[in-house]
TIRO-2110 file (N, C-alpha, C; in Angstrom, 1 decimal):
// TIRO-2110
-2.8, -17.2, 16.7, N, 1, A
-1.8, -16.5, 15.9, CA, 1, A
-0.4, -17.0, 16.2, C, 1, A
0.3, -17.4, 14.9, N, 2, A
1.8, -17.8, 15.2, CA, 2, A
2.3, -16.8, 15.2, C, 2, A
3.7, -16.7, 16.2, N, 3, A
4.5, -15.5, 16.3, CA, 3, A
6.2, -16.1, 15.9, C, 3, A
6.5, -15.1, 15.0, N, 4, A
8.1, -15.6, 14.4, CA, 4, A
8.9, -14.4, 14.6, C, 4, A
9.9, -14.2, 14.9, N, 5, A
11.5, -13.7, 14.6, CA, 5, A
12.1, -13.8, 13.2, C, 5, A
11.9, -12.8, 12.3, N, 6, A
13.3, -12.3, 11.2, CA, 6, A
14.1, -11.0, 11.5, C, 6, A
15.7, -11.7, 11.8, N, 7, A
16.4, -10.7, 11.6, CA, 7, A
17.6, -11.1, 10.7, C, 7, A
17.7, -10.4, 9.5, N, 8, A
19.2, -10.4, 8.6, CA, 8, A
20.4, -10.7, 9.1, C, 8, A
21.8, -11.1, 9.0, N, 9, A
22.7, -11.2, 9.3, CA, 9, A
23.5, -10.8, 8.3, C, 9, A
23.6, -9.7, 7.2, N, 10, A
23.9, -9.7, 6.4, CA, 10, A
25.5, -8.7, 6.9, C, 10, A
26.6, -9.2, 6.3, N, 11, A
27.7, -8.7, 6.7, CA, 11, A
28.4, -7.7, 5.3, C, 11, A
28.3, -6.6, 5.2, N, 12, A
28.5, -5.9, 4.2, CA, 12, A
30.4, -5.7, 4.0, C, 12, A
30.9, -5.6, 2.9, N, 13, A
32.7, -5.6, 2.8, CA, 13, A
32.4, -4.2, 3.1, C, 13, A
33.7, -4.0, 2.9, N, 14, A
34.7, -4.6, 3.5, CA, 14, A
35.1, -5.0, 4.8, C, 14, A
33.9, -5.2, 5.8, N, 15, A
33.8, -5.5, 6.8, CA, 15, A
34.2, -6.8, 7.0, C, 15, A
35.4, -7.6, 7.2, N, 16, A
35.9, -9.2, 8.0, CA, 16, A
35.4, -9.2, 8.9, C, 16, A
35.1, -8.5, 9.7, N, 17, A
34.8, -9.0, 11.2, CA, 17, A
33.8, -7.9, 12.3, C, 17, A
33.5, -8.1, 13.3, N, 18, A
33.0, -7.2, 14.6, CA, 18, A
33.5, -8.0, 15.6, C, 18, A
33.3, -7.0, 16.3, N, 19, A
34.4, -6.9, 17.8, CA, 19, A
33.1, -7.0, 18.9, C, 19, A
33.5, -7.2, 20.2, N, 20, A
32.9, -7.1, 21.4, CA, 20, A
33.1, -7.4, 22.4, C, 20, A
33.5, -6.2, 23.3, N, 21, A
33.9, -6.3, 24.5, CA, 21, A
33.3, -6.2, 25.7, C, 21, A
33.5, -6.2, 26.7, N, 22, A
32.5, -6.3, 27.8, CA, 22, A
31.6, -5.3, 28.1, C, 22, A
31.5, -4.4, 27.1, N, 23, A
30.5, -2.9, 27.5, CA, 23, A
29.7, -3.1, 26.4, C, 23, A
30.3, -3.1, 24.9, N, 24, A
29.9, -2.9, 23.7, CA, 24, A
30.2, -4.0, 22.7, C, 24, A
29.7, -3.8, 21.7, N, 25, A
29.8, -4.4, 20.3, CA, 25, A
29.9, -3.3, 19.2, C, 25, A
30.8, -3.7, 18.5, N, 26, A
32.4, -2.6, 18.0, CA, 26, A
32.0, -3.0, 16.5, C, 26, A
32.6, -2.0, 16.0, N, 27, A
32.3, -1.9, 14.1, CA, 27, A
30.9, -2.1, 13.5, C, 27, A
30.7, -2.7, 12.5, N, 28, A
29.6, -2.6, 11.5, CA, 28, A
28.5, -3.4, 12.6, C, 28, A
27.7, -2.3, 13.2, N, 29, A
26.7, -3.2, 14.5, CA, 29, A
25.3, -3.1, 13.8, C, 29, A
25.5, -2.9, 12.5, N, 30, A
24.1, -2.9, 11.3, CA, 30, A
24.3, -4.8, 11.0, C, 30, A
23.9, -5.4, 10.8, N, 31, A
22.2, -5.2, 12.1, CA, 31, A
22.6, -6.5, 12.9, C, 31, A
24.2, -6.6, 13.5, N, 32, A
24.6, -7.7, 14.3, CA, 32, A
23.3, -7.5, 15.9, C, 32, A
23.4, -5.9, 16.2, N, 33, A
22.4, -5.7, 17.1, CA, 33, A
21.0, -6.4, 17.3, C, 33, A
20.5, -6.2, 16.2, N, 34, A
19.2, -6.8, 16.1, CA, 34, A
19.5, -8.4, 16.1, C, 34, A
20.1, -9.0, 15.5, N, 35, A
20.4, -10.5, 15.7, CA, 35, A
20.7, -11.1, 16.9, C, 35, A
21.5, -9.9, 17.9, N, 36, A
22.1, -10.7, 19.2, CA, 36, A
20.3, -10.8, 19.8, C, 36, A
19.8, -9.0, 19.6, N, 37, A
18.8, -9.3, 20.3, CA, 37, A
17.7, -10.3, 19.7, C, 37, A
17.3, -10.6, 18.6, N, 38, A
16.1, -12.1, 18.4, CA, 38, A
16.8, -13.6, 18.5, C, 38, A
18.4, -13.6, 19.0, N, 39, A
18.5, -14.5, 19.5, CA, 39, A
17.9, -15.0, 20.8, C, 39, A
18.7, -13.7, 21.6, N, 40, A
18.2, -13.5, 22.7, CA, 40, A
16.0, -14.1, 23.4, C, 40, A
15.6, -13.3, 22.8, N, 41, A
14.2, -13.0, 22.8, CA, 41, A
13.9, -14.4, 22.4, C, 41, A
14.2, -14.8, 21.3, N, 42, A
13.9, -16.4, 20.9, CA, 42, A
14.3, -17.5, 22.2, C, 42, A
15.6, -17.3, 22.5, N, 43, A
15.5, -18.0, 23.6, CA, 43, A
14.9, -18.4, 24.9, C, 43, A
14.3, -17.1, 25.2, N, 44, A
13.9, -16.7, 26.7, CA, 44, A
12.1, -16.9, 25.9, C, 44, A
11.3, -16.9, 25.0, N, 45, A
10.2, -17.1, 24.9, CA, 45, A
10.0, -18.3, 23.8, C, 45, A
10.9, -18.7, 23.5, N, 46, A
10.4, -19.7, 22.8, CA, 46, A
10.1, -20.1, 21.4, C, 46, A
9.9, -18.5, 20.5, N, 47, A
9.2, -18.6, 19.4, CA, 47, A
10.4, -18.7, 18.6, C, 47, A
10.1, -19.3, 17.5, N, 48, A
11.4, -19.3, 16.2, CA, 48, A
11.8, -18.0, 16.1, C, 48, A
12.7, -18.1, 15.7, N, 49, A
13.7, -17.2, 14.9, CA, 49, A
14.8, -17.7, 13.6, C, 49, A
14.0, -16.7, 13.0, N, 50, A
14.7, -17.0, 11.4, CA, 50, A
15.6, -16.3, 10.5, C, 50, A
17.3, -16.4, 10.8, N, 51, A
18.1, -15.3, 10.6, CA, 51, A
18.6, -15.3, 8.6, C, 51, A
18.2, -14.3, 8.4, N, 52, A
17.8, -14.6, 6.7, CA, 52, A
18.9, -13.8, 6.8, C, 52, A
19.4, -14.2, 5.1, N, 53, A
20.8, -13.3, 4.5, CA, 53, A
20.1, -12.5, 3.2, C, 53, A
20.5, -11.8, 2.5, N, 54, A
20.1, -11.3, 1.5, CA, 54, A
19.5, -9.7, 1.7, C, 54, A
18.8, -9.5, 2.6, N, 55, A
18.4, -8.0, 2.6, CA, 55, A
19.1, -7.0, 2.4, C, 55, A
20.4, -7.2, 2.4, N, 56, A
20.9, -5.6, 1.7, CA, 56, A
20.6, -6.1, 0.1, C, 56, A
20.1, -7.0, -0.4, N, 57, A
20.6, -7.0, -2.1, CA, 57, A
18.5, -6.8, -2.0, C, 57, A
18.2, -8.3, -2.8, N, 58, A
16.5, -8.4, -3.2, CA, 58, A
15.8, -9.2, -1.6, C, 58, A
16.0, -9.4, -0.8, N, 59, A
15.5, -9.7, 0.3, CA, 59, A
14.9, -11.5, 0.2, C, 59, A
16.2, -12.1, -0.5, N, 60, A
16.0, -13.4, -1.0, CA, 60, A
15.6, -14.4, 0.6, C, 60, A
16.6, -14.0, 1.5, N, 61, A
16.3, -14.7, 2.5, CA, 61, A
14.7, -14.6, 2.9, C, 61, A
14.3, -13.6, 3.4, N, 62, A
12.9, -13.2, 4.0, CA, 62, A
11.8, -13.8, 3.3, C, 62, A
11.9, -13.9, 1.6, N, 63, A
11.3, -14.5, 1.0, CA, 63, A
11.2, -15.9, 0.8, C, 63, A
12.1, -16.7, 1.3, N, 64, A
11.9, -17.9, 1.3, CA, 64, A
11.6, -18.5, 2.6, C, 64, A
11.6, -17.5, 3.6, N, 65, A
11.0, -18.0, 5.1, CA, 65, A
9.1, -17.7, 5.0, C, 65, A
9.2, -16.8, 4.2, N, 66, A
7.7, -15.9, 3.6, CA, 66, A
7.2, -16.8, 3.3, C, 66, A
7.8, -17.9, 2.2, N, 67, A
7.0, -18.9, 1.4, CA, 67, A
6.4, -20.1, 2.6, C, 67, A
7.1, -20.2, 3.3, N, 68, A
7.1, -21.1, 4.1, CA, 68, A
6.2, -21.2, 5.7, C, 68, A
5.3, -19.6, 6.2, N, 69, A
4.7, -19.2, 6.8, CA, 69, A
3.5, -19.2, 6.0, C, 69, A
2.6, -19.9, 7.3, N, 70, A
1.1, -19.5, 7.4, CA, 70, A
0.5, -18.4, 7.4, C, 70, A
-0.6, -18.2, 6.5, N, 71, A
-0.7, -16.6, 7.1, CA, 71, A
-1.5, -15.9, 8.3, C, 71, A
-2.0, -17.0, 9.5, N, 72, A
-1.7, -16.5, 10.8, CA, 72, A
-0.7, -16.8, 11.6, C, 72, A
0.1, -15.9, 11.0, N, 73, A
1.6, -16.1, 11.5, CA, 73, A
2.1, -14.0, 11.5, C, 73, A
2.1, -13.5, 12.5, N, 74, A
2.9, -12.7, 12.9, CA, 74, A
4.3, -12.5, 13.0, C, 74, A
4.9, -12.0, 12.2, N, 75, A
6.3, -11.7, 12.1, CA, 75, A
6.8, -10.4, 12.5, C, 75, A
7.7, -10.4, 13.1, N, 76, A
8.6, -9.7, 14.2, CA, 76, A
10.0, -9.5, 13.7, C, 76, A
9.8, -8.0, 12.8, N, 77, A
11.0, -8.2, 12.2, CA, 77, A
12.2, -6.7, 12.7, C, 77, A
13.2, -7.8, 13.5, N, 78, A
13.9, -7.3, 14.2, CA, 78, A
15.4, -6.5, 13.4, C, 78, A
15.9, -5.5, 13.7, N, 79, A
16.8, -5.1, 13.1, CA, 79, A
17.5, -3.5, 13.5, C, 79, A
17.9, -2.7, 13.3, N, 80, A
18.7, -1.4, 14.0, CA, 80, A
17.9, -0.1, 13.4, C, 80, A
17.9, 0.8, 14.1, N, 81, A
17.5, 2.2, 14.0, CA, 81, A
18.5, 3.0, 14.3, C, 81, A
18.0, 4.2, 13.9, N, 82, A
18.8, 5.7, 14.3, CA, 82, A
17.3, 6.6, 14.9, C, 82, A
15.8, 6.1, 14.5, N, 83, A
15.0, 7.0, 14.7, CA, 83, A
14.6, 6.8, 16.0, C, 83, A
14.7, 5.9, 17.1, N, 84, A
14.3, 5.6, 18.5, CA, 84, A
13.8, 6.8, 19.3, C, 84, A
13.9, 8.2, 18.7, N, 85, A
14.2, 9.5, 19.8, CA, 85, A
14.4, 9.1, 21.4, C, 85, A
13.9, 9.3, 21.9, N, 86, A
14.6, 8.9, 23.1, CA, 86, A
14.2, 8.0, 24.3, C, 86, A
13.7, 7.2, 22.9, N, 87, A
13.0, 5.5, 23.7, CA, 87, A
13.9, 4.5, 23.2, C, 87, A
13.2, 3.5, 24.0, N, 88, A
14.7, 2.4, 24.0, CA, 88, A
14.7, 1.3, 23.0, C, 88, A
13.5, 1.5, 22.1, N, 89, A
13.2, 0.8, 21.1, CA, 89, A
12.3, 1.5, 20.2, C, 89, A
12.0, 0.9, 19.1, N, 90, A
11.0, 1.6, 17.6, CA, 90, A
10.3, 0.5, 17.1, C, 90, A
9.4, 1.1, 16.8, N, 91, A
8.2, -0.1, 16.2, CA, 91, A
7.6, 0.9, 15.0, C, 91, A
8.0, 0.1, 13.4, N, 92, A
7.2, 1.1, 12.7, CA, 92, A
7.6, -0.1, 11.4, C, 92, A
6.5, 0.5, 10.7, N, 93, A
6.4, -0.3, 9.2, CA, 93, A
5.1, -1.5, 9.6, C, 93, A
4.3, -1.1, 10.0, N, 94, A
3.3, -2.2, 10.6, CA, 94, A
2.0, -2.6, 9.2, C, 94, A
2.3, -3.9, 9.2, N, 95, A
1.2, -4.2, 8.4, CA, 95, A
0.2, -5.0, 9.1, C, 95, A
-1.1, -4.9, 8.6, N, 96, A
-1.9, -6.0, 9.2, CA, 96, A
-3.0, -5.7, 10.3, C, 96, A
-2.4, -4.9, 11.2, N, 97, A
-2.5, -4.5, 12.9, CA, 97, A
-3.3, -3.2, 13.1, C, 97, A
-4.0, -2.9, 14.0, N, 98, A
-3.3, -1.5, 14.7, CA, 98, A
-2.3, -1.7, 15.9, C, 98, A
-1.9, -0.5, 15.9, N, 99, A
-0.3, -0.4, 17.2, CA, 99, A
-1.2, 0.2, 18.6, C, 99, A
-2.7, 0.5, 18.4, N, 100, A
-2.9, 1.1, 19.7, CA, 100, A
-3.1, 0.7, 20.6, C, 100, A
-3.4, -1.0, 20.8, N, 101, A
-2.9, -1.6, 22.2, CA, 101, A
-1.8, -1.4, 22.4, C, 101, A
-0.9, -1.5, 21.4, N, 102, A
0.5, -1.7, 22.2, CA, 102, A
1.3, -0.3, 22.6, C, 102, A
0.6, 0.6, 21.9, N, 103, A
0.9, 1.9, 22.5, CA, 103, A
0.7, 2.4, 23.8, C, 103, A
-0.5, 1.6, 24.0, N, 104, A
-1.4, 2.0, 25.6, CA, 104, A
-0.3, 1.3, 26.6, C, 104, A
0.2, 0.0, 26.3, N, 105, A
1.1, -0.1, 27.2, CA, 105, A
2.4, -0.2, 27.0, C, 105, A
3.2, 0.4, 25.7, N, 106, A
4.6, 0.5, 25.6, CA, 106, A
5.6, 1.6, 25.3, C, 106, A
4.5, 2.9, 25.2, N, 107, A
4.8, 3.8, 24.4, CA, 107, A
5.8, 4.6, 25.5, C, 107, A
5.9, 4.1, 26.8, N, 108, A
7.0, 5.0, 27.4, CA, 108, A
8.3, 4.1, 27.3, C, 108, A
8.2, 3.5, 26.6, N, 109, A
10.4, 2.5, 26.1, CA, 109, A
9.9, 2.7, 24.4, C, 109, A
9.0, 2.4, 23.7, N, 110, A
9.0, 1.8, 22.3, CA, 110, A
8.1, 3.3, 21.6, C, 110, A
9.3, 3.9, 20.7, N, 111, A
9.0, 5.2, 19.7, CA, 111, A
8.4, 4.6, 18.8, C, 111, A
6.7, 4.6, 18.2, N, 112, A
5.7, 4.2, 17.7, CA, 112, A
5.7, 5.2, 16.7, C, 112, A
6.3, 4.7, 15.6, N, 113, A
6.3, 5.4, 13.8, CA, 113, A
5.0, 4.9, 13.2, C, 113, A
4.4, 6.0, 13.1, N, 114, A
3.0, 5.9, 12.1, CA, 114, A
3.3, 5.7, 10.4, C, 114, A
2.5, 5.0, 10.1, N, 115, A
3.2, 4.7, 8.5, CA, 115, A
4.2, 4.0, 7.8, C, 115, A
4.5, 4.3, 7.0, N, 116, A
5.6, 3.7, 6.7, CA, 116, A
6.6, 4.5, 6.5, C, 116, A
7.7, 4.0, 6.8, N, 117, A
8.9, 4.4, 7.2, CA, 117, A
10.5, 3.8, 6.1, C, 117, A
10.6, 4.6, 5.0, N, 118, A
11.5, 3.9, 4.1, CA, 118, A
11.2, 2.0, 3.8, C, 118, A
9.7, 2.6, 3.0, N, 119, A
8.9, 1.2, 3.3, CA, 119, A
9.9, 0.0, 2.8, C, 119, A
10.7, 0.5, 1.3, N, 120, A
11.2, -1.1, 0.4, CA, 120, A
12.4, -0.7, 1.3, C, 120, A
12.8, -0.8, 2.3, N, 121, A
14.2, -1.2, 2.2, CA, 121, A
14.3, -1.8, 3.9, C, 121, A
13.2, -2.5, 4.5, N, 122, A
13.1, -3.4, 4.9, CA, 122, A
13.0, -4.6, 4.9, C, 122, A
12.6, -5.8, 5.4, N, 123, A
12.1, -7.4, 5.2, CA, 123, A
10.3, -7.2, 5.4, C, 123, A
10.2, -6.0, 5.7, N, 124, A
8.6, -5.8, 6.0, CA, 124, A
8.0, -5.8, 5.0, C, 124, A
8.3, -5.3, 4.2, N, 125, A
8.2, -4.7, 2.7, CA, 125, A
7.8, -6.6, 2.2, C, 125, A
8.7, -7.6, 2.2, N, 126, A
8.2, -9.0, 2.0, CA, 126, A
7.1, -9.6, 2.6, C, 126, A
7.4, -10.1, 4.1, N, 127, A
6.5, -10.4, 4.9, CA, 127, A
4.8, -9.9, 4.7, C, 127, A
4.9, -8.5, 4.8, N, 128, A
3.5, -7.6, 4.4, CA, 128, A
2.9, -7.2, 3.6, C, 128, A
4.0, -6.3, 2.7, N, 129, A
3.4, -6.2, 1.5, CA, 129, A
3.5, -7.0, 0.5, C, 129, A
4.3, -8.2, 0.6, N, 130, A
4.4, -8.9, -0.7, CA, 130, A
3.4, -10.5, 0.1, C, 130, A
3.5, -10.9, 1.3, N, 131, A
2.7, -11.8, 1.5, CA, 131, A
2.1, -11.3, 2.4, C, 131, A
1.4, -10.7, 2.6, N, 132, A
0.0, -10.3, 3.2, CA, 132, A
0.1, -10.4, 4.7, C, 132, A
1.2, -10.9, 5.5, N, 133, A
0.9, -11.3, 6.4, CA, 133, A
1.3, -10.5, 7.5, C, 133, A
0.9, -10.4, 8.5, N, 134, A
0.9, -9.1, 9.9, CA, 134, A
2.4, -9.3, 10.2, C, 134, A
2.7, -7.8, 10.2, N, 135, A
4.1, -7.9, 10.5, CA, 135, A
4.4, -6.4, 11.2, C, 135, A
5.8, -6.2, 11.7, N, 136, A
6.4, -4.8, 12.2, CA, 136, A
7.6, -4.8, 12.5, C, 136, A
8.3, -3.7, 11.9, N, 137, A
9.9, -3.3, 12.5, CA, 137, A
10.3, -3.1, 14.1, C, 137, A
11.1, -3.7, 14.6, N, 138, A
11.1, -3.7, 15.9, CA, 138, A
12.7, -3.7, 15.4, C, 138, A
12.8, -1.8, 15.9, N, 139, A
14.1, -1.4, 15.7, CA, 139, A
15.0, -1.5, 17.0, C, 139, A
16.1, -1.5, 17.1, N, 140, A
17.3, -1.5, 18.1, CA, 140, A
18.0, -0.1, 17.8, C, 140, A
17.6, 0.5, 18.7, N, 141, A
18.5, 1.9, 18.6, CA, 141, A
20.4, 2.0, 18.3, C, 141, A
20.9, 2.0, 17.2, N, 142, A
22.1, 2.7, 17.5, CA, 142, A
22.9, 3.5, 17.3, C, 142, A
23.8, 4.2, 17.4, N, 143, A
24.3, 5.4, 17.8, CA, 143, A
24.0, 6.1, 16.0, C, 143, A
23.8, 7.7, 15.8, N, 144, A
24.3, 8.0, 14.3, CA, 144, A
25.6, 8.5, 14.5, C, 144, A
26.4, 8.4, 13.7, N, 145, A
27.9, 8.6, 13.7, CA, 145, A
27.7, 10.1, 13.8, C, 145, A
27.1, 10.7, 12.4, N, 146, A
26.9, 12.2, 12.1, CA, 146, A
26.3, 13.3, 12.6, C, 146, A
25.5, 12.1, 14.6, N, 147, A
24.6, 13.1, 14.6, CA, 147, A
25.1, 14.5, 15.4, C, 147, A
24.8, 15.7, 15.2, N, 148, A
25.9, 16.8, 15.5, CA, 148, A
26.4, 17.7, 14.6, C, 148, A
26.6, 16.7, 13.4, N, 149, A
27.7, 17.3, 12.4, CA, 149, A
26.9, 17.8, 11.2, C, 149, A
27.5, 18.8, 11.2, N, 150, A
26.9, 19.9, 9.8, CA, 150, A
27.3, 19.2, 8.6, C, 150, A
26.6, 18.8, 8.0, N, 151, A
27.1, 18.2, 6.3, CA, 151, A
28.4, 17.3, 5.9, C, 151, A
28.5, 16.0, 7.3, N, 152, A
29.7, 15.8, 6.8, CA, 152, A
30.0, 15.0, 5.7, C, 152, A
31.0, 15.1, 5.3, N, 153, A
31.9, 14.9, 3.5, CA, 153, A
33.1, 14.0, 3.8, C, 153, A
32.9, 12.6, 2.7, N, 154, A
32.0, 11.8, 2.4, CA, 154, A
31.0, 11.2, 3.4, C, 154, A
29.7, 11.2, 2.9, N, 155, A
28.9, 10.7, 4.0, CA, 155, A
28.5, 9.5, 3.5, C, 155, A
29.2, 8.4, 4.0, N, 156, A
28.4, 7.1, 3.6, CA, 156, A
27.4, 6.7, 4.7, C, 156, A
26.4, 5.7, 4.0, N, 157, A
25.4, 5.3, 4.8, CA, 157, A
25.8, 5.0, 6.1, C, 157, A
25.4, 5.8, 6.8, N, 158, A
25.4, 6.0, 8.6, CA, 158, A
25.0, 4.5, 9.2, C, 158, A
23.9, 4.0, 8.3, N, 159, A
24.2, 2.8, 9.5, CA, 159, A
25.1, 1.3, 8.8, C, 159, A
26.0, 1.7, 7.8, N, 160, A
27.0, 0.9, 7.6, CA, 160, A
28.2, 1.5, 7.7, C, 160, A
28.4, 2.6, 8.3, N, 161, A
29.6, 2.8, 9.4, CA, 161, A
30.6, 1.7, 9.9, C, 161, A
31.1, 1.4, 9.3, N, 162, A
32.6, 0.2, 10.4, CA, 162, A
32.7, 0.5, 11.4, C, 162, A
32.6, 1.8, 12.0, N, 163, A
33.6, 2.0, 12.9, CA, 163, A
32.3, 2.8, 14.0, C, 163, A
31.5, 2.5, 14.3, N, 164, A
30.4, 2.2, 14.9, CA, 164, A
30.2, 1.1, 16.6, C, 164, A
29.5, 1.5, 17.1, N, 165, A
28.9, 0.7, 18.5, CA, 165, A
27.8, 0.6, 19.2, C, 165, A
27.5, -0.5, 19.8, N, 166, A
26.6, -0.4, 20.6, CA, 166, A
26.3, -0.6, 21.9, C, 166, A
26.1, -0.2, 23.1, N, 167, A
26.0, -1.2, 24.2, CA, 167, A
25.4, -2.2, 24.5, C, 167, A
25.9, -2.7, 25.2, N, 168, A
25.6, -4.6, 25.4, CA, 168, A
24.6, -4.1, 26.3, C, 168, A
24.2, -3.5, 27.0, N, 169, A
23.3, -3.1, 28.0, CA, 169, A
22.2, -2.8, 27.1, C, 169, A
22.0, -1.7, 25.9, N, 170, A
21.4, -1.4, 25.2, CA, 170, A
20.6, -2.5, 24.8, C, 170, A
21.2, -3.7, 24.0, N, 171, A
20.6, -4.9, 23.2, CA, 171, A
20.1, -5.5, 24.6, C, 171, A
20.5, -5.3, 25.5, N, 172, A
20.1, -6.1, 26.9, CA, 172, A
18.6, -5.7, 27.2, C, 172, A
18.5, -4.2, 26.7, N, 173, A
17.1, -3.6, 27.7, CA, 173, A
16.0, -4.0, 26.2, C, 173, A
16.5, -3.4, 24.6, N, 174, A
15.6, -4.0, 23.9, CA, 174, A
15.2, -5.4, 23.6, C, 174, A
16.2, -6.4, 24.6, N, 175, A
15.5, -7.8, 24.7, CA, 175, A
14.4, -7.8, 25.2, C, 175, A
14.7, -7.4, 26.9, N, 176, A
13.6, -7.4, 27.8, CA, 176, A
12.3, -6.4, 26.9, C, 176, A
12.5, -5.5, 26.3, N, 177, A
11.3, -4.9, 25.6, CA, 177, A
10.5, -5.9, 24.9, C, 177, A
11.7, -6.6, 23.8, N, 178, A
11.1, -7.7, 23.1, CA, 178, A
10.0, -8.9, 23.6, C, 178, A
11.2, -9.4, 24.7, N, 179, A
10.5, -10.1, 25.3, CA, 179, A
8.9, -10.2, 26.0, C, 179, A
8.7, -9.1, 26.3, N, 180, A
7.7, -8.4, 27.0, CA, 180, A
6.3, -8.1, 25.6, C, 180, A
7.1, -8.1, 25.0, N, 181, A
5.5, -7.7, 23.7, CA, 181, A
5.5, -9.1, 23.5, C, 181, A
6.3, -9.9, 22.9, N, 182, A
6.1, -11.3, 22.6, CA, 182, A
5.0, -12.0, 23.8, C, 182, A
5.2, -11.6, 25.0, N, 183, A
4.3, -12.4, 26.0, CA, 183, A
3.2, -11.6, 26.1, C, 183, A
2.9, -10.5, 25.7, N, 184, A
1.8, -10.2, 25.5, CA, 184, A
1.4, -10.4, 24.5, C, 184, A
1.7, -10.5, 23.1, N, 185, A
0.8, -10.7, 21.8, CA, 185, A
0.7, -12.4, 22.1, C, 185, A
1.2, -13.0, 22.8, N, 186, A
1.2, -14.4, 22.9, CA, 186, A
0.1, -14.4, 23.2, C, 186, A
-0.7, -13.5, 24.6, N, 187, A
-2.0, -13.8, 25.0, CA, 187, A
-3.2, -12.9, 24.6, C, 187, A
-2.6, -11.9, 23.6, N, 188, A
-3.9, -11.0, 23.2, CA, 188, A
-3.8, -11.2, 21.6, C, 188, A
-5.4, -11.1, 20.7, N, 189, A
-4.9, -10.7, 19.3, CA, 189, A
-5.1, -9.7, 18.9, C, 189, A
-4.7, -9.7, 17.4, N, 190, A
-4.4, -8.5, 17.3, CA, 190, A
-5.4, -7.6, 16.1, C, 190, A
-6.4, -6.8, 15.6, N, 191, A
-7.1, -6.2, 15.2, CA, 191, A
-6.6, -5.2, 14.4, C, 191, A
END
């Protein structure tokens, strides 16, 4: 089984830019987080990574990396959460697989979503259901702006917030998570 990295880089306006200072990464951290980390994870294991544009619109990028995979090829499609509860990563939207090896040994860092989970409005939704091939959301927890707040007005999409962050420590530990499944699916398959 081939193992690959898709995370978006998709930079939404009126956002120019993101920030990052020695603790955090500052403004629109949808889904710069997940990109720092499948850079990361790409580097330290080796496997491609494939940073596609287009997923906020029809998911043009994902699809043309799609065309171009085998279909024993496992995709690993990295990108930001707000559902983590109070693990240090999320794994959900799984096609292909069961998750219960990887539950047996991950489920105390990685919040294991049964089902699908806002299925079309990932790159999983491509990879899986549109080409057949085994795939899973491997979310990066980041902060919800609103969480706390009773009904707040205007509520734009929480995780395209500008004014948003993440810790560098954060993207740091869901590497090492990353990294750690990657070296095991490397040597087990998957059912």
């Amino acid at each position: 089984m081939k193992l690959v990295i898709s995370a978006h880089f998709d930079l939404a306006r009126p956002v120019m830019s993101i920030n990052m200072d020695d603790k955090n990464l500052l403004g629109l951290v949808d889904n710069f987080a997940g990109v720092f980390v499948a850079y990361q994870a790409s580097r330290k294991t080796g496997i491609p990574v494939y940073f596609t544009n287009y997923e906020e619109l029809e998911f043009d990028g994902a699809q043309e990396v799609a065309k171009s995979l085998n279909k024993d090829t496992l995709v690993i499609v990295v990108d930001t959460t707000m559902d983590a509860k109070d693990k240090a990563t999320y794994i959900g939207n799984v096609y292909g697989f069961s998750t219960a090896k990887l539950k047996k040994l991950f489920s105390d860092r990685v919040f294991f979503k049964d089902g699908m989970f806002e299925e079309t409005e990932d790159e999983t939704i491509i990879y899986g259901g549109k080409y057949g091939l085994k795939t899973f959301y491997f979310g990066v927890p980041i902060p919800n702006p609103y969480a706390g707040i009773k009904n707040p007005f205007p509520k734009p999409d929480a995780y395209h917030i500008t004014d948003n962050k993440i810790s560098l420590k954060t993207i740091d530990k869901a590497t090492t998570i990353l990294v750690e499944l990657i070296d095991w699916l490397s040597k087990n398959n998957l059912k």
